[in-house]
C-alpha positions, -999 to +999 in steps of 0.1 A: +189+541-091+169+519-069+186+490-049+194+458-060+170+436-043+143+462-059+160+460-089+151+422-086+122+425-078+109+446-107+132+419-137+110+392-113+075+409-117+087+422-154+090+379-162+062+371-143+038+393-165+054+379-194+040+343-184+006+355-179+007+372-212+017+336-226-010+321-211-036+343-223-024+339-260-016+301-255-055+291-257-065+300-222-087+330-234-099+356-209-113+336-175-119+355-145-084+341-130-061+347-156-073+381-158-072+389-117-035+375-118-028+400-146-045+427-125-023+414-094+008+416-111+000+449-124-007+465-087+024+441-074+047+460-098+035+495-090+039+487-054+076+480-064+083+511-080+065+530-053+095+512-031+117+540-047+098+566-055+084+564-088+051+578-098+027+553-105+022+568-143+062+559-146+050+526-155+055+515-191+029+525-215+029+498-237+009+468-222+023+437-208+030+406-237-001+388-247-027+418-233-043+437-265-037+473-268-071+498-260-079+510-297-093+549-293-127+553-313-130+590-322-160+612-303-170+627-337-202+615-356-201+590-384-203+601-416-245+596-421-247+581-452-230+549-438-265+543-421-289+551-452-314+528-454-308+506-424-329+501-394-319+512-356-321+475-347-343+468-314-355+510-314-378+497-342-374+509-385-374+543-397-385+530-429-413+529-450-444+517-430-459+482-440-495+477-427-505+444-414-523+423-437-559+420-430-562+386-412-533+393-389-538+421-370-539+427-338-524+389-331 
């Protein structure tokens, strides 16, 4: 059991990603400051288990209040007919091919 100061330290850290989870679901969105003090909490509490020996994949796997959970999109292909018929937008159409009207091409 790690010592009580440590022990302090970790309820401390534990409540002060709880507030920064707050503030990103209180309106303040995702700026560049909110989301380095997340980040420095996160590093300032695997410090603090490293104190006493804990791995640093001992940390909780569920995410800290307010941060969205990573959603796992599956390697395997779509199912092709979701796509039949629609373009590969910016690649250009794999559709049928329209010729320019006669007083337009080539502008």
């Amino acid at each position: 059991m790690p010592p009580a100061a440590v022990r302090e330290l970790l309820r401390t850290l534990d409540r002060l990603a709880h507030c920064v989870g707050s503030l990103r679901s209180s309106g303040f969105g995702e700026p560049p400051a909110l989301t380095r003090l997340a980040d420095d909490v996160e590093r300032l509490r695997l410090d603090a288990r490293a104190l006493v020996g804990e791995p640093a994949d001992a940390a909780p796997a569920r995410p800290p209040a307010g941060e969205r959970a990573t959603i796992a999109v599956p390697d395997i292909p779509y199912d092709a007919r979701l796509w039949h018929g629609a373009d590969d937008e910016g690649v250009g159409g794999h559709g049928p091919q329209v010729s320019p009207s006669p007083g337009h091409a080539g502008r």
